[in-house]
C-alpha positions as CSV (number, residue, x, y, z in Angstrom):
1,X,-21.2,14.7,6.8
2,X,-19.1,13.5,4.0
3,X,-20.5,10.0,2.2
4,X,-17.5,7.8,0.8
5,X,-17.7,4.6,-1.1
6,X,-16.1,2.1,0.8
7,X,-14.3,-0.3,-0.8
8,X,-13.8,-3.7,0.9
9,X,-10.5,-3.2,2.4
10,X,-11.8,0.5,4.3
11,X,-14.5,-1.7,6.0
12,X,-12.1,-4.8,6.6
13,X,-9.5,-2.2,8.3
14,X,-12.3,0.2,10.0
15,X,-13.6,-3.7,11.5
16,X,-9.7,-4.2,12.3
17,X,-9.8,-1.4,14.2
18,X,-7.4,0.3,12.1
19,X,-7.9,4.0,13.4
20,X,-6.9,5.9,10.3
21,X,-10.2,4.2,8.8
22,X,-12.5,5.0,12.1
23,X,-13.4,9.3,10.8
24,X,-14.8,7.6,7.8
25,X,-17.2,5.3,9.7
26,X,-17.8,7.3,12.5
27,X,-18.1,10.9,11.3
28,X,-19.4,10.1,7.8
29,X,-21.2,7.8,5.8
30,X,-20.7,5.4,2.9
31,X,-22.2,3.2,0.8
32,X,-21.5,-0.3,-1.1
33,X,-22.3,-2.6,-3.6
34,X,-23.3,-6.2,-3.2
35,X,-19.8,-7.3,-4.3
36,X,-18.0,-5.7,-1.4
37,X,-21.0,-7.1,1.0
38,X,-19.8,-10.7,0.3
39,X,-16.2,-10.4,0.3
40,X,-16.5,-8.3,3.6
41,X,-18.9,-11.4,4.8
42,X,-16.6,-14.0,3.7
43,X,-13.5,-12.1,5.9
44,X,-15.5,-11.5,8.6
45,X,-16.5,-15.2,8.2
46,X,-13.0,-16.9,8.2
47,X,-11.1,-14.5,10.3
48,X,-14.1,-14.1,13.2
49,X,-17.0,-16.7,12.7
50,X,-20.2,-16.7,11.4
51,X,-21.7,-14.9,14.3
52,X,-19.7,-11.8,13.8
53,X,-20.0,-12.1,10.1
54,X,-23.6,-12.3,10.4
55,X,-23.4,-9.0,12.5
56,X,-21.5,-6.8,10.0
57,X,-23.8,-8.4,7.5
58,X,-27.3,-6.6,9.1
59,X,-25.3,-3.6,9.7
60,X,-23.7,-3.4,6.3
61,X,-27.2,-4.6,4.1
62,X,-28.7,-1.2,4.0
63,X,-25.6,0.7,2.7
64,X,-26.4,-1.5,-0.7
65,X,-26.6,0.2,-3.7
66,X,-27.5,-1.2,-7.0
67,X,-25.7,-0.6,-10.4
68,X,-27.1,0.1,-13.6
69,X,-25.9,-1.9,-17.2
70,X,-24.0,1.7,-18.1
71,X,-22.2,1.6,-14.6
72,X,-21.0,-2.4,-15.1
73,X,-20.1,-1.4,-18.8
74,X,-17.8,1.6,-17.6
75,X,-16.6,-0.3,-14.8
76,X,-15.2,-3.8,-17.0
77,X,-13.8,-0.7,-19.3
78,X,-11.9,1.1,-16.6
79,X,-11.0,-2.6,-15.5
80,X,-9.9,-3.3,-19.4
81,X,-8.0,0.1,-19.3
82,X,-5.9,-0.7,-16.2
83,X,-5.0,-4.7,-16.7
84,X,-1.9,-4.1,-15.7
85,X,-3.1,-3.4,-12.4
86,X,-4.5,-5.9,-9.8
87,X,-7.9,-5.0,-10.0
88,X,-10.9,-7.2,-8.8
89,X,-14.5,-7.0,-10.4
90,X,-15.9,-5.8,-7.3
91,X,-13.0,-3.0,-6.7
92,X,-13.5,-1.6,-10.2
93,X,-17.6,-1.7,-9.7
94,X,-17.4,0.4,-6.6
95,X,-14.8,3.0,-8.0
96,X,-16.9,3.5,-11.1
97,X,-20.3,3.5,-8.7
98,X,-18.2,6.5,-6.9
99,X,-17.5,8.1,-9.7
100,X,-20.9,8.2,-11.0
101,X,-22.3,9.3,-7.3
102,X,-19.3,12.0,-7.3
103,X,-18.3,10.9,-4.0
104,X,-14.7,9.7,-3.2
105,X,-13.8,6.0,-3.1
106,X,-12.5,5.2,0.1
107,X,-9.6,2.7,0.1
108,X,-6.2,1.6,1.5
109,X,-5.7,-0.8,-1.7
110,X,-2.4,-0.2,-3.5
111,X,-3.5,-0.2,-7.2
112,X,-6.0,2.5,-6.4
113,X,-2.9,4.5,-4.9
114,X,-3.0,7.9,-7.5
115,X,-6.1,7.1,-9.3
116,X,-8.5,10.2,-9.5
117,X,-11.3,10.5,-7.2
118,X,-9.9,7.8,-4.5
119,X,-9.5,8.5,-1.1
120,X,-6.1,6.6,-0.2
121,X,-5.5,6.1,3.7
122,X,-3.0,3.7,4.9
């Protein structure tokens, strides 16, 4: 068993049913950071209600992992360092947590397409 970080648009498409994403949920494990909690949340929120939100909420919390002050500073450097891409906050926080973890960052987002140490499925 393999452990990714998943960003917030692997667990949007794994909850979407997208069956590329569904090895990476079912046959591994993953974990998150705060940031990706809420904008996961918020989707889940708007797109399915609050019951379902709060679901993937309790199922999501323990995955949780908490940065230190050196991985934020890398992270709004590695943000800095790519500006030309459309990067979010929470996006760069989790690829930089990954990094640090040496486990693969598990996304389907574009601007990670090519980066080192990202696992791209689309």
């Amino acid at each position: 068993m393999t452990t990714f970080f998943y960003d917030s648009y692997a667990i949007i498409e794994f909850l979407n049913n997208n069956e590329k994403f569904t090895p990476y949920f079912v046959e591994h494990t993953g974990i998150i950071t705060l940031l990706n909690l809420l904008e996961v949340y918020y989707s889940v929120l708007n797109e399915e209600g609050e019951e379902k939100a709060n679901v993937v909420l309790q199922t999501l919390f323990p995955l949780i992992v908490q940065p230190n002050q050196n991985t934020i500073k890398n992270a709004m450097k590695f943000r800095q360092l790519h500006k030309k891409r459309n990067l979010s906050y929470a996006d760069c926080l989790g690829y930089q947590v990954a990094k640090e973890k040496e486990i693969k960052f598990l996304t389907g987002d574009k601007e990670f397409k090519n980066l080192d140490n990202v696992e791209f499925v689309q």
